[in-house]
C-alpha positions as CSV (number, residue, x, y, z in Angstrom):
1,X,14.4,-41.3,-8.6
2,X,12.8,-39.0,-11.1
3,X,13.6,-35.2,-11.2
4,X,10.5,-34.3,-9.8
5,X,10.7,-36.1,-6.6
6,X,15.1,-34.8,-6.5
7,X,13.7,-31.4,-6.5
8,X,10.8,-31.6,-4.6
9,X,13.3,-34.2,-2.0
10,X,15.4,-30.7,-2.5
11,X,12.8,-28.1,-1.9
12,X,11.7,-29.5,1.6
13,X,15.8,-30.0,2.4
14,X,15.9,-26.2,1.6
15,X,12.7,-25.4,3.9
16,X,14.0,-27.7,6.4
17,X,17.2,-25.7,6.8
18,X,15.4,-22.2,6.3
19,X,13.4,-23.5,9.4
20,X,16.5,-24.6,11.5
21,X,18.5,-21.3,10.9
22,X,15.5,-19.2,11.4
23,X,15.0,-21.3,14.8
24,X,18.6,-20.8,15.8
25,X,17.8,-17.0,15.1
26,X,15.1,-16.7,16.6
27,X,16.6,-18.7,20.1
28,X,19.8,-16.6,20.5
29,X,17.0,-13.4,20.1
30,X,15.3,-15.1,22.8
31,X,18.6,-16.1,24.9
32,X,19.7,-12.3,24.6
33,X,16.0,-11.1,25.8
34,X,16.1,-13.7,28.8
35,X,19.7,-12.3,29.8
36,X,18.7,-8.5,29.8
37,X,15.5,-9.7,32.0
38,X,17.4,-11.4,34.2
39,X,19.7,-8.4,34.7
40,X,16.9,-5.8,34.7
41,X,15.2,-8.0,37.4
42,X,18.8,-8.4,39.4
43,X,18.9,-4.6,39.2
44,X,14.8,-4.1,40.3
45,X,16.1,-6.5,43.1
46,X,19.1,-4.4,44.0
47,X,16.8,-1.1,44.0
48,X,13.9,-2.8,46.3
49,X,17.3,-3.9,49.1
50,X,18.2,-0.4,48.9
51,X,14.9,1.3,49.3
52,X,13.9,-1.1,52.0
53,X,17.1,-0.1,53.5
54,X,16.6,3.4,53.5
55,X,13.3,2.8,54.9
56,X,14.5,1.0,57.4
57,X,16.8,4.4,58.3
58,X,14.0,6.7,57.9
59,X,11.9,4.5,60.3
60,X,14.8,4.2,62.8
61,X,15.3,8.6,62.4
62,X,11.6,8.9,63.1
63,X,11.3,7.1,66.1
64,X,15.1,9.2,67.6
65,X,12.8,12.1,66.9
66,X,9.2,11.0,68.3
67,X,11.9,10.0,71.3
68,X,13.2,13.2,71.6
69,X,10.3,15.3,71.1
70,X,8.4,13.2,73.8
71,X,11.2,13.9,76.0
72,X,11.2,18.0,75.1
73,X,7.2,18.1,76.3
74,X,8.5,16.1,79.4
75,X,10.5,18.7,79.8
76,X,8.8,21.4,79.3
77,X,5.6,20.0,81.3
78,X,8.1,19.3,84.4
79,X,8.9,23.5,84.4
80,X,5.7,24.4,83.5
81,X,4.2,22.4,86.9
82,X,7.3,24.1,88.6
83,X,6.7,27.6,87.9
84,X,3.0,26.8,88.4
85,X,2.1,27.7,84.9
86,X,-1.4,26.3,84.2
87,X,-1.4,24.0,80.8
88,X,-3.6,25.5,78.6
89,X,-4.5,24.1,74.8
């Protein structure tokens, strides 16, 4: 072989390798970016549970409350019809 084609044989060996290491880089880069997705998305996940969760409270408060507050104007209608108190608005 001459010198020219060892070098140029050489030169693309060089570029060949530049390309591999710069694709290993570039994958662990992209390996480390998929793993703090992943546990951004795991915590999104966690925080959606625990809204729903809380929502789920809130909701269940709400109606103890309509609950009671429908049984207060019961209430309050039953002694207003026994003292004879005409319901005004």
């Amino acid at each position: 072989m001459s010198k020219e084609v060892e070098e140029e044989i050489l030169q693309m060996l060089t570029e060949v390798k530049d390309d591999v290491i710069e694709t290993k880089d570039l994958q662990r880069d992209y390996h480390l970016m998929i793993r703090e997705l992943v546990a951004s998305i795991r915590e999104l996940y966690t925080e959606v549970k625990n809204s729903r969760q809380r929502i789920d409270e809130l909701e269940a408060q709400v109606a103890e409350q309509n609950e009671r507050i429908a049984r207060l104007e019961k209430k309050i209608e039953q002694r207003e019809d026994a003292s004879g108190v005409e319901n005004i608005h």
